[in-house]
N, CA, C and O of each residue as an XYZ file, in Angstrom:
796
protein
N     -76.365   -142.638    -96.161
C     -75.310   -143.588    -95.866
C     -75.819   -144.570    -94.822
O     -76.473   -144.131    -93.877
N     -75.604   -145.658    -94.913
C     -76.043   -146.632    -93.751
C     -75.354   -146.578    -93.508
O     -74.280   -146.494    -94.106
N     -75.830   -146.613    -91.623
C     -74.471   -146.822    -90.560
C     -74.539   -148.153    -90.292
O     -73.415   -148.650    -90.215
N     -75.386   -148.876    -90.128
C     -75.827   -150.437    -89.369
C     -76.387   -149.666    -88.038
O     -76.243   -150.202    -86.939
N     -76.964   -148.525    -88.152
C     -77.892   -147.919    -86.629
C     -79.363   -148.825    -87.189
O     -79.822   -149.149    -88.284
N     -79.760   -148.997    -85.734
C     -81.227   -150.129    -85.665
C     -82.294   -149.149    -84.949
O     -82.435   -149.712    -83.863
N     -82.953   -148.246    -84.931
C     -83.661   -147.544    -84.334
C     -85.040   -148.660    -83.515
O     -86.076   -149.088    -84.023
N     -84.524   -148.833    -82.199
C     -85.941   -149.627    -81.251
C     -86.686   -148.866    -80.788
O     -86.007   -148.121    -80.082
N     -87.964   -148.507    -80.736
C     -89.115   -147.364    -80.353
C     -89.717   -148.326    -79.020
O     -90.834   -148.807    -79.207
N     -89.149   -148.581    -77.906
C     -89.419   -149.554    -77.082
C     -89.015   -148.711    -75.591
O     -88.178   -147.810    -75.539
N     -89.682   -149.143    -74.603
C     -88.890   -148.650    -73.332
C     -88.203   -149.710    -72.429
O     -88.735   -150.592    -71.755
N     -86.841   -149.393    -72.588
C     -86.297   -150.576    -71.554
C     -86.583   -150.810    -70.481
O     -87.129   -149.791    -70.056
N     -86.554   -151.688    -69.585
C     -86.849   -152.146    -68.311
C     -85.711   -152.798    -67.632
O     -85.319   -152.329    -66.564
N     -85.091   -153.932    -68.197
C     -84.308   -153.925    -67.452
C     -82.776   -154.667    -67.986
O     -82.919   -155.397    -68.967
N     -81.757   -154.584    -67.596
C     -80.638   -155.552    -67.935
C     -79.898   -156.707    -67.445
O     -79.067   -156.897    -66.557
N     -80.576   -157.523    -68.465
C     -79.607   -158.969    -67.984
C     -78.423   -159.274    -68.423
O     -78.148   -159.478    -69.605
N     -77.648   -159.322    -67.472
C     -76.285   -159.310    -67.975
C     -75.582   -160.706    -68.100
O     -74.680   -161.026    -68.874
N     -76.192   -161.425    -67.188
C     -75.263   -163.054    -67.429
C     -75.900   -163.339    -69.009
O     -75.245   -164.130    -69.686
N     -77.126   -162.748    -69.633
C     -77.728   -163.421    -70.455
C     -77.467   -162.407    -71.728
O     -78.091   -162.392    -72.789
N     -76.000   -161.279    -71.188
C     -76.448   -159.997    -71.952
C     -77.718   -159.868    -73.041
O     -77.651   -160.397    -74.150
N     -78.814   -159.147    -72.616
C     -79.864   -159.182    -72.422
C     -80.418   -158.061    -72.046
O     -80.444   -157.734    -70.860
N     -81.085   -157.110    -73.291
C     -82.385   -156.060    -72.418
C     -83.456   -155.837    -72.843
O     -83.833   -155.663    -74.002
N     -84.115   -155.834    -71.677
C     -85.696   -156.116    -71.923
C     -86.038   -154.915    -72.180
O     -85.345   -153.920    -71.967
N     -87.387   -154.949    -72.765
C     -88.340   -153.995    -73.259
C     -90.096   -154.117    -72.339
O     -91.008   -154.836    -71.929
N     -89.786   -153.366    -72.427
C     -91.643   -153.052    -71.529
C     -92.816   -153.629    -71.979
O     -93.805   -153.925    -71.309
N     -92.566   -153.813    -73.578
C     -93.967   -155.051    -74.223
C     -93.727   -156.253    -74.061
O     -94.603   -156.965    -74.553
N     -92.815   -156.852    -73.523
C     -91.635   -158.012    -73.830
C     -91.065   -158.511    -74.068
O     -90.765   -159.535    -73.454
N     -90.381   -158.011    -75.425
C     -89.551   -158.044    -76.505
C     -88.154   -157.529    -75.513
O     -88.094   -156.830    -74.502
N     -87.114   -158.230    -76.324
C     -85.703   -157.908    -75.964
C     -84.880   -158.143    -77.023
O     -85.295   -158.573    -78.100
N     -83.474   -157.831    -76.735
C     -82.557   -158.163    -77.593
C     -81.155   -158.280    -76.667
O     -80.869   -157.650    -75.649
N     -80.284   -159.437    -77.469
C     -79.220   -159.586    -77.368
C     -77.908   -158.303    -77.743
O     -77.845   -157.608    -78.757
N     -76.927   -158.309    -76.511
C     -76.099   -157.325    -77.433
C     -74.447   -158.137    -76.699
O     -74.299   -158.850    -75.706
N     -73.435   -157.614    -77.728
C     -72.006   -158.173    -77.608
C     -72.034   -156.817    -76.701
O     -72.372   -157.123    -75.557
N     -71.811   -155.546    -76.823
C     -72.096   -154.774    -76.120
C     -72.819   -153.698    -75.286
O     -74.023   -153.681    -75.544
N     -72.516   -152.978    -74.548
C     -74.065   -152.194    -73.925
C     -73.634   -150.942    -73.147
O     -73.241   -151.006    -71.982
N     -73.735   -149.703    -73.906
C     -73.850   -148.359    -72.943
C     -75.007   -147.909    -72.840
O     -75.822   -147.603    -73.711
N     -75.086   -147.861    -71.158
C     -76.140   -146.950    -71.052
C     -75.594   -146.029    -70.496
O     -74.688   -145.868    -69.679
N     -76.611   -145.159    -71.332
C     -76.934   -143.200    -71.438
C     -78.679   -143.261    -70.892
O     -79.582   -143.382    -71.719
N     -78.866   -143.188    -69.846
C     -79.948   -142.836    -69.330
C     -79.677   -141.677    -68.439
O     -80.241   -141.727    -67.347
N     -79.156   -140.958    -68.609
C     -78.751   -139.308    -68.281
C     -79.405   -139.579    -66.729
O     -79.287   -140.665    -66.161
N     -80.221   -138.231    -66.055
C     -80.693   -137.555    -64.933
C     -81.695   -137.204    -64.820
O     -82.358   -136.766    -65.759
N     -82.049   -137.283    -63.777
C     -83.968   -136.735    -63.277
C     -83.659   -135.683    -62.601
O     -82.573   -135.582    -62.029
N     -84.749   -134.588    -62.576
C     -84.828   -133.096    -61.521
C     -85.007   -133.643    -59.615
O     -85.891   -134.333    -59.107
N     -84.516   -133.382    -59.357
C     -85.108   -133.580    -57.911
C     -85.807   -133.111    -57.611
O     -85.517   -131.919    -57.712
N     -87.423   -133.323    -56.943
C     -88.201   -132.542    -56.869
C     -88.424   -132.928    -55.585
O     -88.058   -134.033    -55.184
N     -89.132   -131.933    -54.718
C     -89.414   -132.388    -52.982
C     -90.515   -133.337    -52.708
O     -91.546   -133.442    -53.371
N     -90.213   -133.956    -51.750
C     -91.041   -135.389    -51.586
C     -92.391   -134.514    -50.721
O     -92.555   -134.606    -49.504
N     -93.010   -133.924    -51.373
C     -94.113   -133.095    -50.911
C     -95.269   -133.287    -51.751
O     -95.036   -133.705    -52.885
N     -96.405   -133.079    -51.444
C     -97.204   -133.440    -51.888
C     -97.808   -132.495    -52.928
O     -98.509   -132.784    -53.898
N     -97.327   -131.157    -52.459
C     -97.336   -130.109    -53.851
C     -96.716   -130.677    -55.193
O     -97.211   -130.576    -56.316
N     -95.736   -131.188    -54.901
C     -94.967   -131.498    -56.431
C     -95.872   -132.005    -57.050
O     -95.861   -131.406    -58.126
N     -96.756   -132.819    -57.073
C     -97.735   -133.150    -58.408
C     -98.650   -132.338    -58.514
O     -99.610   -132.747    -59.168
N     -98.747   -130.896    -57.940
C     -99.945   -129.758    -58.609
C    -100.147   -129.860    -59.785
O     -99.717   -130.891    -60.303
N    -100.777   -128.985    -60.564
C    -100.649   -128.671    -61.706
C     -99.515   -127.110    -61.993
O     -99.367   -126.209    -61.168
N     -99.045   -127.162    -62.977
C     -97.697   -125.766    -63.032
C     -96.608   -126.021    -62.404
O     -95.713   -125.176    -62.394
N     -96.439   -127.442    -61.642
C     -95.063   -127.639    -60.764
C     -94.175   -128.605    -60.802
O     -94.475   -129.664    -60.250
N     -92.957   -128.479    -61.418
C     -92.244   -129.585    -61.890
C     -90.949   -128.857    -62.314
O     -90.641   -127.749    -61.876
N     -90.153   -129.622    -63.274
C     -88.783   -129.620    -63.612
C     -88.946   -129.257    -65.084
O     -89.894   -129.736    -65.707
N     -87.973   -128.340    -65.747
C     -87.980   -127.607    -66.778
C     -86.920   -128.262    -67.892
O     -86.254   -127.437    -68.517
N     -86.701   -129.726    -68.206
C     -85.523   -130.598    -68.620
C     -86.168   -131.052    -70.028
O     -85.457   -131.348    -70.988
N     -87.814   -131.084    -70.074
C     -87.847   -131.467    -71.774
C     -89.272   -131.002    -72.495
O     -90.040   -130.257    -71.887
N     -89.555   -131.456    -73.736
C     -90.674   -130.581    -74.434
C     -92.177   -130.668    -73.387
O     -93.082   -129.841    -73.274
N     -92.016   -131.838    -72.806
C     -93.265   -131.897    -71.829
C     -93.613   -130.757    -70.585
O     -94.614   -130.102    -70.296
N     -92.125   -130.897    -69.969
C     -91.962   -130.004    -69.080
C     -92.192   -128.477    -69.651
O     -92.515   -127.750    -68.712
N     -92.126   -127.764    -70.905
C     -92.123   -126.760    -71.320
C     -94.049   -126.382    -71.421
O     -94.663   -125.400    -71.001
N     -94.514   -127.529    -72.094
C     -95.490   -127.345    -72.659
C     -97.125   -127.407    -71.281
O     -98.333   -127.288    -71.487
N     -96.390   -127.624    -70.079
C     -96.695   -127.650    -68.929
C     -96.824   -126.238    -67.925
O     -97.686   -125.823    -67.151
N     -95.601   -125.793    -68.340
C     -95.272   -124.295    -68.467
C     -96.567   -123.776    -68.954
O     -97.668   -123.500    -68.479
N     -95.979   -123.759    -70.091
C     -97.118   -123.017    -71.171
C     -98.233   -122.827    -70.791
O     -98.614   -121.658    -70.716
N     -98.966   -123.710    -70.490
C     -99.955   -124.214    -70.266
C    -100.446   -123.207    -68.509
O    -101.578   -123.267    -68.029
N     -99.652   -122.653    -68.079
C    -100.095   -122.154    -66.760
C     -99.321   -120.702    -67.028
O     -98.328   -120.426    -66.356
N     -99.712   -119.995    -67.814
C     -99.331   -118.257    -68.004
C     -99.172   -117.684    -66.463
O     -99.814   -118.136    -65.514
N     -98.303   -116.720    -66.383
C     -98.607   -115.797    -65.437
C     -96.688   -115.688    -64.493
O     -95.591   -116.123    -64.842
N     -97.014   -115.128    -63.618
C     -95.967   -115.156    -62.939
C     -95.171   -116.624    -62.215
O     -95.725   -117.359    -61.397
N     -93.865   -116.792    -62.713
C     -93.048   -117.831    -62.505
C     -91.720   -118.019    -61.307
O     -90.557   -117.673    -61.512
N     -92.037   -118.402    -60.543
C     -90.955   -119.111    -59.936
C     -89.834   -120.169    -60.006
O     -90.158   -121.352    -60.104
N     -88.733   -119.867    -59.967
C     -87.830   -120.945    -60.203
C     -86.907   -121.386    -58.807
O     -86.305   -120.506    -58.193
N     -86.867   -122.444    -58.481
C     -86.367   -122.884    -57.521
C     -85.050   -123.475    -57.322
O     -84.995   -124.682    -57.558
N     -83.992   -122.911    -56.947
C     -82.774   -122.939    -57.570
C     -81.525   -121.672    -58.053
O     -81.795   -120.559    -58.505
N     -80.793   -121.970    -57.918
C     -79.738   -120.585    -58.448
C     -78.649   -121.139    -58.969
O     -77.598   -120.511    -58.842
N     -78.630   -122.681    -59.807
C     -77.657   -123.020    -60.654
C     -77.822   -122.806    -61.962
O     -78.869   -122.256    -62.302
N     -76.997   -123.126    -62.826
C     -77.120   -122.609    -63.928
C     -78.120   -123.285    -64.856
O     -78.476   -122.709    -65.884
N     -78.575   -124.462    -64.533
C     -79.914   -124.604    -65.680
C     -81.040   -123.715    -64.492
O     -81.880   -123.230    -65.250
N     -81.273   -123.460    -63.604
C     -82.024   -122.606    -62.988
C     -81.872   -120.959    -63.285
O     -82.863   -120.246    -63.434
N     -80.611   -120.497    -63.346
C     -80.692   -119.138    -64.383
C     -80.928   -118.885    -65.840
O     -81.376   -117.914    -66.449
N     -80.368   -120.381    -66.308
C     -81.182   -120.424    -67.766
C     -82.252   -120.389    -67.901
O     -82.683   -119.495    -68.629
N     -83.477   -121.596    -67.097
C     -84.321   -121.465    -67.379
C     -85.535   -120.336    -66.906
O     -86.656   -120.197    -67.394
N     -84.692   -119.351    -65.421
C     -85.278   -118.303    -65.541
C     -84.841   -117.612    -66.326
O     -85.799   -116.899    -66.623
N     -83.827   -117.236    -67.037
C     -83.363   -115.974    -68.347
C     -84.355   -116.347    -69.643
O     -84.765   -115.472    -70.405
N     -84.650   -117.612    -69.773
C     -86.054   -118.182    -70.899
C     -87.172   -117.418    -70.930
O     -87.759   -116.730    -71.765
N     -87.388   -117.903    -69.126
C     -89.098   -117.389    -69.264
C     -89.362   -115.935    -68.903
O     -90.469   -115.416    -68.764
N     -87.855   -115.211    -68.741
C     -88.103   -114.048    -68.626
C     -88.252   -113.176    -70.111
O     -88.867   -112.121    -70.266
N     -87.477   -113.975    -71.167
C     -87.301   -113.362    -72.722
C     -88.844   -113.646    -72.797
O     -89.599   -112.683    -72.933
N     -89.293   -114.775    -72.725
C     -90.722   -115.110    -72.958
C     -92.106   -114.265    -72.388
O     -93.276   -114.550    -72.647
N     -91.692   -113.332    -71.678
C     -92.653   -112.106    -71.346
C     -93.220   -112.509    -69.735
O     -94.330   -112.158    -69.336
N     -92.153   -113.378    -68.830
C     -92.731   -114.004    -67.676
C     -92.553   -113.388    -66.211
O     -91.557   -113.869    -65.670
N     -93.077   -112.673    -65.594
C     -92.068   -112.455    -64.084
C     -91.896   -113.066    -63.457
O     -92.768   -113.541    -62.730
N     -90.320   -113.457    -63.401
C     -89.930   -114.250    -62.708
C     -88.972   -114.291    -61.553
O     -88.059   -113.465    -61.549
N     -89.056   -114.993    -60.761
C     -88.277   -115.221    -59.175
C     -87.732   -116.354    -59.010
O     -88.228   -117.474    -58.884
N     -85.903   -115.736    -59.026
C     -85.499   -117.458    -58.325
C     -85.452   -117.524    -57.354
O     -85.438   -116.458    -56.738
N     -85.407   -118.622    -56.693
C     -85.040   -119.156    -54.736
C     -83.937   -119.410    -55.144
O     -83.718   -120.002    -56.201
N     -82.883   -118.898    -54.173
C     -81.607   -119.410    -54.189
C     -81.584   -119.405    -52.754
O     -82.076   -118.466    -52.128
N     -80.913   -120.631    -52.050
C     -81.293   -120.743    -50.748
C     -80.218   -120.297    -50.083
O     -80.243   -120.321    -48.852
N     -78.987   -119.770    -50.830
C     -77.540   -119.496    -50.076
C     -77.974   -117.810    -49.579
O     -78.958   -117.105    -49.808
N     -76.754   -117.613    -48.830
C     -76.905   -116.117    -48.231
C     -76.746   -115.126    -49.730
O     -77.108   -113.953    -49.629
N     -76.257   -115.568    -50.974
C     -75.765   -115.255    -52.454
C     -75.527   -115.995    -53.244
O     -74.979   -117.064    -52.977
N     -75.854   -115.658    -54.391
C     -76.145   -115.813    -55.568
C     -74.559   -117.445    -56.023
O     -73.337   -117.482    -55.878
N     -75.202   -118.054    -56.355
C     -74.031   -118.962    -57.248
C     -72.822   -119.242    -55.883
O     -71.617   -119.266    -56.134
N     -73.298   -119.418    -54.621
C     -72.026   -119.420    -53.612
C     -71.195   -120.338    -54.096
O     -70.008   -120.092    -54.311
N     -71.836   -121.668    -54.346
C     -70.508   -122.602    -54.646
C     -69.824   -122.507    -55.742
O     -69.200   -123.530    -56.025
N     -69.716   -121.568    -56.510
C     -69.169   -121.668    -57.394
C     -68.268   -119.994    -57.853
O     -67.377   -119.749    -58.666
N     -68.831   -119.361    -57.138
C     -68.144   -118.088    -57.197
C     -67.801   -117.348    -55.590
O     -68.535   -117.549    -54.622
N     -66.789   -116.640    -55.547
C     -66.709   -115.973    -54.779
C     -67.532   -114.268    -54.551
O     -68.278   -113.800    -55.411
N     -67.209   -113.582    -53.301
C     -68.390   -112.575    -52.739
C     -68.419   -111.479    -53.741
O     -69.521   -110.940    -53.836
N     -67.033   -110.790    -54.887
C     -67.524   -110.264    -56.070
C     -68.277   -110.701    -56.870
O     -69.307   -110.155    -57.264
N     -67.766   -111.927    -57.260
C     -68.448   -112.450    -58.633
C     -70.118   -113.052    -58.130
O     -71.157   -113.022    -58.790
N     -69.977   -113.370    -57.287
C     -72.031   -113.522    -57.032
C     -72.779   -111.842    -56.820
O     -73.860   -111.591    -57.352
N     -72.183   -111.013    -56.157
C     -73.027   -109.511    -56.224
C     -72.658   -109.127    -57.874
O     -73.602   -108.526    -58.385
N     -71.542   -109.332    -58.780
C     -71.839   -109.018    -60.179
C     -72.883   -109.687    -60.860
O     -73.928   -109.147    -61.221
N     -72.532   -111.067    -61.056
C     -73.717   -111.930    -61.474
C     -75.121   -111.524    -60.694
O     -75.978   -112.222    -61.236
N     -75.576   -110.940    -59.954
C     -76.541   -110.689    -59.036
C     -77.177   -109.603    -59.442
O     -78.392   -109.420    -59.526
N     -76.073   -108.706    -59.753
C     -76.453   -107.243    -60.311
C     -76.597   -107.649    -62.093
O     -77.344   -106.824    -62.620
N     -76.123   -108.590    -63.005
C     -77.047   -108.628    -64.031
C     -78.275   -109.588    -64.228
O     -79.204   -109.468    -65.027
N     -78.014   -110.695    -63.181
C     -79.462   -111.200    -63.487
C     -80.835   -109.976    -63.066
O     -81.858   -109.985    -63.750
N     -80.692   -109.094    -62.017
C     -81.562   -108.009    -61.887
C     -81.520   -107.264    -62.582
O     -82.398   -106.469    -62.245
N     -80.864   -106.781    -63.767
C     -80.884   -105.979    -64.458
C     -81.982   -106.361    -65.931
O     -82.826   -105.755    -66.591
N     -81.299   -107.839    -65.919
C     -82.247   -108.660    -67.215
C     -84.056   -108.341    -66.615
O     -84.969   -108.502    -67.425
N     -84.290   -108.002    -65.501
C     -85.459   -107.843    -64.763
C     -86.035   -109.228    -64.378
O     -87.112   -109.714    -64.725
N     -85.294   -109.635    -63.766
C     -85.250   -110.972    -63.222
C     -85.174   -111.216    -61.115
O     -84.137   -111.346    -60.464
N     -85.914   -111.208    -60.828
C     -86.217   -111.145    -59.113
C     -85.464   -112.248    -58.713
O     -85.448   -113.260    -59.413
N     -84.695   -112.155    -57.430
C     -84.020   -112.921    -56.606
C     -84.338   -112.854    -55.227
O     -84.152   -111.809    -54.603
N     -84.789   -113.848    -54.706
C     -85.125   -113.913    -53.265
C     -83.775   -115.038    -52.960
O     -83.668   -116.003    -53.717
N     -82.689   -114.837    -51.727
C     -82.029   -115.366    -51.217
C     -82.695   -115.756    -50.381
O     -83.852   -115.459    -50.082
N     -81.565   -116.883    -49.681
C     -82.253   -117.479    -48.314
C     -83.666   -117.834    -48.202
O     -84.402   -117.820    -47.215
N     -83.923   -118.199    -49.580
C     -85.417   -118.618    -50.045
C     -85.492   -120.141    -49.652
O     -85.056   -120.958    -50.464
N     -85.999   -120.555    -48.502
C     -86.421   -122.055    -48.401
C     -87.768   -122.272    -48.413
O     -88.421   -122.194    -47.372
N     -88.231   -122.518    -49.400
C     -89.693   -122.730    -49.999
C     -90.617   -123.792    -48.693
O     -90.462   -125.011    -48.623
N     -91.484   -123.042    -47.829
C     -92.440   -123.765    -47.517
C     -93.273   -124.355    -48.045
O     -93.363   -125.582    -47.991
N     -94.105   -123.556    -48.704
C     -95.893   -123.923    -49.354
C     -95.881   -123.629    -50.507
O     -95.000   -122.926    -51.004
N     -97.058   -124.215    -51.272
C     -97.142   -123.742    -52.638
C     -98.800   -124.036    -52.340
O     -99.052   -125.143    -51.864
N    -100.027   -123.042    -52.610
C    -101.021   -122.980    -52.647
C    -101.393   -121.649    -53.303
O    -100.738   -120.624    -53.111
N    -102.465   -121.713    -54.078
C    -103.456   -120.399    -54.784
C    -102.712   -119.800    -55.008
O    -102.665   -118.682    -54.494
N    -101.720   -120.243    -55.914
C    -100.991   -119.205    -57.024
C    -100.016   -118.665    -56.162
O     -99.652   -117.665    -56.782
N     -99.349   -118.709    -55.086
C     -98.595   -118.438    -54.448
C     -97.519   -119.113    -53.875
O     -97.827   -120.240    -53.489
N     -95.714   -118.617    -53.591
C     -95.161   -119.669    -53.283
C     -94.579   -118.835    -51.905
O     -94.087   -117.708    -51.843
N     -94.846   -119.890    -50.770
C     -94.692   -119.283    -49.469
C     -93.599   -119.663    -48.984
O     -93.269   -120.844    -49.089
N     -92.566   -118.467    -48.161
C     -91.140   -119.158    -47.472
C     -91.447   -119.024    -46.211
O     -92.305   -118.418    -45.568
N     -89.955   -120.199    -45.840
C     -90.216   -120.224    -44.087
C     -90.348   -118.963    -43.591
O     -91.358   -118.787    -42.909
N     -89.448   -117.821    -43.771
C     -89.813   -116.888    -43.194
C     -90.148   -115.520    -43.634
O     -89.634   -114.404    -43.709
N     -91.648   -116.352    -43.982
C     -93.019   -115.288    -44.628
C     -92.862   -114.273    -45.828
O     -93.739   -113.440    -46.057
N     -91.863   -114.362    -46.484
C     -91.688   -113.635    -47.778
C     -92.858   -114.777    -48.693
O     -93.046   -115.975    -48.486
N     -93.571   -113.767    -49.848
C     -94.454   -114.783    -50.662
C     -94.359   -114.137    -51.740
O     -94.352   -112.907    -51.701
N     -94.243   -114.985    -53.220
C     -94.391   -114.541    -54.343
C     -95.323   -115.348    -55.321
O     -95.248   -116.563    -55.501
N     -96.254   -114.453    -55.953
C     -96.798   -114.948    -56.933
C     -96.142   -115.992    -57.913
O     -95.217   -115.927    -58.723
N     -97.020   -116.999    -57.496
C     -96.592   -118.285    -58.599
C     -97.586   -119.170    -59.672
O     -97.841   -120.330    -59.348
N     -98.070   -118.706    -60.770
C     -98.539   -119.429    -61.313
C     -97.998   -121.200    -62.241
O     -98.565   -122.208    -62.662
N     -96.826   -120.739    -62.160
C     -95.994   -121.854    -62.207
C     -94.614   -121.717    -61.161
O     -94.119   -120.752    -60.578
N     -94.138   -123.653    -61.252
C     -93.095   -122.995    -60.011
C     -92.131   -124.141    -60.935
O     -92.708   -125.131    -61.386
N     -90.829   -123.973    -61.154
C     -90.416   -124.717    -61.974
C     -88.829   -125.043    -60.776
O     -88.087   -124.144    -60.377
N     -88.750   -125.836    -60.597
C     -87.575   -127.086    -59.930
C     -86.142   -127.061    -60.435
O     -85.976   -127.937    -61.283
N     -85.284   -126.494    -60.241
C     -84.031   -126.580    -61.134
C     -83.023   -126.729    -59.592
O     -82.056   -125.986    -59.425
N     -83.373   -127.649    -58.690
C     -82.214   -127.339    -57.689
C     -81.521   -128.561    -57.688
O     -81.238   -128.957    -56.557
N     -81.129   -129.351    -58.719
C     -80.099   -130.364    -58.951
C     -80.543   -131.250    -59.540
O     -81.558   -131.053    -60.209
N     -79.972   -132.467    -59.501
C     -80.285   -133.423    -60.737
C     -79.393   -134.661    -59.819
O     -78.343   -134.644    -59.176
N     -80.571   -135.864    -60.190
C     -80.237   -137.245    -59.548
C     -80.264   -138.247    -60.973
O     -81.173   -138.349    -61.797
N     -78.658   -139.079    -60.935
C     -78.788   -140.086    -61.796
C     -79.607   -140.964    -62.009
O     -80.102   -141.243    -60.917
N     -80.089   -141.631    -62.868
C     -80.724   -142.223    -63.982
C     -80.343   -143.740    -63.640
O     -80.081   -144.406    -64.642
N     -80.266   -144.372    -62.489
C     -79.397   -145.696    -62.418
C     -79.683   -146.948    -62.471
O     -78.980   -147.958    -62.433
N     -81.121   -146.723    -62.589
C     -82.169   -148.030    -62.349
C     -81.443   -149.204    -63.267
O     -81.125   -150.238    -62.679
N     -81.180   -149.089    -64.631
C     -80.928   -149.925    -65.853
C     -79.296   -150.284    -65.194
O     -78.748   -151.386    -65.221
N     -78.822   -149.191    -64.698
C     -76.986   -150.108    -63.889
C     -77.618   -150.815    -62.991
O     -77.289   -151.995    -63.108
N     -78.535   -150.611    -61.965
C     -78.504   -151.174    -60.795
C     -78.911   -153.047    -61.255
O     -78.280   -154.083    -61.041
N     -80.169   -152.795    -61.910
C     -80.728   -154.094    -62.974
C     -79.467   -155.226    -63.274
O     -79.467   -156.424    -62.991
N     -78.582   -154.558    -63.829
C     -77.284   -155.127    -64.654
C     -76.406   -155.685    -63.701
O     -75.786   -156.707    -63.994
N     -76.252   -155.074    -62.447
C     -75.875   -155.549    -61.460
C     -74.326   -154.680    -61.061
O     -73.374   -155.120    -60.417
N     -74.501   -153.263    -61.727
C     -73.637   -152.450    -62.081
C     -72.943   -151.953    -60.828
O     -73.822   -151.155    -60.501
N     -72.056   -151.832    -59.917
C     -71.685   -150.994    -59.097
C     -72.214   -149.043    -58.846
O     -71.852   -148.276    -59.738
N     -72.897   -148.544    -57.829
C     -73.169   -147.499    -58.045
C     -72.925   -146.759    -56.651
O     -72.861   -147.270    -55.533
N     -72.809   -145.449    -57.010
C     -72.908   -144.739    -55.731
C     -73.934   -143.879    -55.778
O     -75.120   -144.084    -55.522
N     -73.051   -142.286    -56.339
C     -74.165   -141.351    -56.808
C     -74.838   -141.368    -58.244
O     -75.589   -140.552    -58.779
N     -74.296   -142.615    -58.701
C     -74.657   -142.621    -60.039
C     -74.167   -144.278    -60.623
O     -74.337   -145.177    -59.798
N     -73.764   -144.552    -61.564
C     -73.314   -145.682    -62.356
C     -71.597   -145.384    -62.550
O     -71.030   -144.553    -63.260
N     -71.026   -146.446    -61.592
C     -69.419   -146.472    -61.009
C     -68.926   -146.711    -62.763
O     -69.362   -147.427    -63.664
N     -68.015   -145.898    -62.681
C     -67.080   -146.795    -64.419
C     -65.356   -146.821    -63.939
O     -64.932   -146.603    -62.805
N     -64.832   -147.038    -64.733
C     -63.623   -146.830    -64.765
C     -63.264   -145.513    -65.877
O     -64.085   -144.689    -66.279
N     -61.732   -145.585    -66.253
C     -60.937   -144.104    -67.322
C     -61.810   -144.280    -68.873
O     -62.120   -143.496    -69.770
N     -62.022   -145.908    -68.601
C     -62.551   -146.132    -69.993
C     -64.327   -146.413    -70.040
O     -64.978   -147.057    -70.862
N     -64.803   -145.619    -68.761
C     -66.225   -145.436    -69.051
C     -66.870   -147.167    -68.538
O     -68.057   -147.347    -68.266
N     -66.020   -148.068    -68.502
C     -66.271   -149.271    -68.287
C     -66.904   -149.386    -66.542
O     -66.347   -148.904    -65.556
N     -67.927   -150.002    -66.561
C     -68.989   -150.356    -65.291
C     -68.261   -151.270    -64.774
O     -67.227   -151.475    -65.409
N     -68.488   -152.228    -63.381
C     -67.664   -153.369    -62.998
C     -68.940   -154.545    -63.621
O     -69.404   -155.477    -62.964
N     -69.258   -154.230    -64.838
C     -70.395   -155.365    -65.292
C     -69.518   -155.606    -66.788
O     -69.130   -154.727    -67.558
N     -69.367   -156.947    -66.900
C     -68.307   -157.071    -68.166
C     -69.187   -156.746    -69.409
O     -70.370   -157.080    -69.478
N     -68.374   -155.917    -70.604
C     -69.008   -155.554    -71.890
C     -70.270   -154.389    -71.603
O     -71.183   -154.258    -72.419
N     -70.208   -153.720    -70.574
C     -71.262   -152.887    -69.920
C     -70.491   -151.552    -69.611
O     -69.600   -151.295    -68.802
N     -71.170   -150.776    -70.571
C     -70.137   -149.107    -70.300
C     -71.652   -148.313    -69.910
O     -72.830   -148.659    -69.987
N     -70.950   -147.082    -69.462
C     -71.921   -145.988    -68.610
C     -71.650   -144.607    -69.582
O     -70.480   -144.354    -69.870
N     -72.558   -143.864    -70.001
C     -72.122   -142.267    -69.844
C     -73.070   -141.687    -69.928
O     -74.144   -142.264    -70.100
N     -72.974   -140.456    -69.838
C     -73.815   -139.821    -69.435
C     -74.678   -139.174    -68.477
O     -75.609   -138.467    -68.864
């Protein structure tokens, strides 16, 4: 069935909006009557100079997996939200030992109270899954990930799951209103006319 979908294999750069207008990275653009951007979220990763090791990064797409892969052995995950228990419950099915940092005094604090984090606590250890609380990650050197106060676990990979920062560059371009992300209104609408946000 044709929809009238136009598939562009291009990377945007940026949006002109008096000219509605978006550019492409070879230099090609196109005109549009309208424009949502869905440029979703990035991992936050620490402004440290470890983050570009090799084995150390954010666990969000086939690259990030195959990066993984690529460094066998015992895994660290940094984080205790839920794409951080997912993606340690993954690499634990996947034959991995793994350790999350969760930096609260327990498990999931913001989101559960002092039963429901020692239950959840007692089955992620059961899946055979390691939890270090009050884990604030100092170092990452020779396969090892070091905390402030001297607990260390084997890390051949260390994978990033402790939140996620919007995607805003293409609102900011457009001239979009933003805070923590790309401002809309009920109807998804940006303060940039014919310019919607989601995602």
């Amino acid at each position: 069935i044709d929809m009238g979908i136009q598939v562009v294999r291009a990377r945007a750069t940026a949006v002109v909006a008096e000219n509605r207008q978006v550019r492409f990275s070879d230099g090609s653009y196109l005109y549009y009557d309208g424009l949502v951007i869905a440029t979703g979220a990035s991992a936050i990763l620490p402004e440290t100079a470890y983050a570009q090791l090799p084995g150390i990064g954010p666990l969000r797409n086939l690259e990030d997996i195959r990066r993984v892969k690529s460094h066998p052995g015992p895994t660290v995950v940094v984080g205790d939200g839920l794409l951080a228990l997912e993606a340690a419950w993954q690499l634990s099915r996947a034959g991995r030992d793994v350790t999350i940092l969760g930096r609260g005094r327990r498990l999931q604090a913001q989101h559960l109270d002092k039963e429901g984090s020692a239950f959840l606590l007692r089955v992620v250890e059961l899946l055979g899954i390691h939890v270090a609380l009050q884990g604030e990650l100092s170092a990452l050197e020779e396969g090892w990930a070091y905390l402030e106060d001297g607990r260390a676990f084997e890390a051949a990979s260390v994978v990033f799951a402790a939140g996620i920062r919007s995607n805003g560059k293409m609102g900011q371009s457009a001239g979009a209103a933003l805070n923590r992300g790309i401002l809309v209104d009920r109807q998804m609408r940006t303060s940039v006319e014919k310019v919607w946000a989601a995602g």
